[in-house]
C-alpha positions in Angstrom: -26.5 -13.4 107.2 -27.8 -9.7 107.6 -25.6 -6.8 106.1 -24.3 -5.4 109.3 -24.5 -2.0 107.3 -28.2 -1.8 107.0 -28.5 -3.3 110.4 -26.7 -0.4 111.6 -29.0 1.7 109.9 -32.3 0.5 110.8 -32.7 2.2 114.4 -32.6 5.8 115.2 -34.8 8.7 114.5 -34.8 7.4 110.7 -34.8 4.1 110.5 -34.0 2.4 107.3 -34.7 -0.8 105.6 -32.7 -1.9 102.6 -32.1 -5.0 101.0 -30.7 -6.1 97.2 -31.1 -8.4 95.0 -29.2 -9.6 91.9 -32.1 -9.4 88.6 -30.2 -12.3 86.7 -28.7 -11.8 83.5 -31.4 -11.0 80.7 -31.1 -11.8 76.9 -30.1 -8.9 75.2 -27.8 -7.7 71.9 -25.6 -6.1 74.3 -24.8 -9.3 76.3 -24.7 -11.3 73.0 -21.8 -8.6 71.7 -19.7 -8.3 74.6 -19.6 -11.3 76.7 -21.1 -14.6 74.8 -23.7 -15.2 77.4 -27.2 -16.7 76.3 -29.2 -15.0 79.4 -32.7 -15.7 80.0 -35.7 -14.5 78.4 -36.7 -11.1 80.1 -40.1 -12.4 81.3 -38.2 -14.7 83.1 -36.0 -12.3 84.8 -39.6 -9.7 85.5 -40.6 -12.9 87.6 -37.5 -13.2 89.8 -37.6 -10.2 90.7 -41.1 -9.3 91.3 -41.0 -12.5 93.4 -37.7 -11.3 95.2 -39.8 -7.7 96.1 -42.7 -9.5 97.1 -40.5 -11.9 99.5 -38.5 -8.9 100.9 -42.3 -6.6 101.3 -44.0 -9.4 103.1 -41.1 -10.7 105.3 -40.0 -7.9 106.9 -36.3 -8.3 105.6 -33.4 -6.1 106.2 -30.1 -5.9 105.3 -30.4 -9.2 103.0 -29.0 -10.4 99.3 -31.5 -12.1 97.2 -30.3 -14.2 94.3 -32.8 -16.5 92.7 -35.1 -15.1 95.3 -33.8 -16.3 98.2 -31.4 -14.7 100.7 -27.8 -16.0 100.1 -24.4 -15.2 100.9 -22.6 -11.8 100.1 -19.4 -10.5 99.3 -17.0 -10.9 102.6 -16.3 -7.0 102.5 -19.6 -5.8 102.9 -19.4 -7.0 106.4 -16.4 -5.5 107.0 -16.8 -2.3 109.9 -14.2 0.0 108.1 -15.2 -0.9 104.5 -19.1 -0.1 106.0 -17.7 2.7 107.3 -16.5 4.5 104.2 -19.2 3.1 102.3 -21.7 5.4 104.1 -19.4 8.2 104.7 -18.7 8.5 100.8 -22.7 7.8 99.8 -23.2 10.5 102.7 -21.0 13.0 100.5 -22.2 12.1 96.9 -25.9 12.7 98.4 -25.8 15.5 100.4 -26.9 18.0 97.5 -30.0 16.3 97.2 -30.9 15.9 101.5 
């Protein structure tokens, strides 16, 4: 299911593409201190998502959520037209003094 959001976004005189993608969860000291997780080893996690970019660059995709590198489902609110809607109005605020 495409994110309505980027949908939205990918006509007009700037068109955008977007898509995202969850890397995994990498071995690290950090992990290990605060939450008890094993995580994978971070060659593994390199090949995910190098796979994942490569999928989304050669498919065309937009508006997707890769995990494992394949689209899957998202949260419920990201479709949501208000919750959309003040999404890009506040990113619209926090970047305007860089645009």
């Amino acid at each position: 299911m495409p994110n309505k959001c980027t949908l939205d976004c990918a006509f007009g005189d700037k068109p955008l593409r977007s898509n995202s993608l969850d890397p995994g969860v990498i071995s690290t000291k950090l992990l290990h201190a605060g939450w008890f997780l094993g995580g994978d080893d971070v060659s593994i996690g390199g090949e995910e998502v190098y796979a994942t970019v490569m999928e989304i660059a050669n498919g065309g995709c937009n508006g997707e959520y890769f995990e494992n590198v394949r689209p899957a489902r998202y949260s419920p609110v990201a479709g949501d037209p208000l919750q959309r809607k003040e999404l890009a109005e506040l990113t619209g605020k926090m970047l305007e003094r860089f645009i």
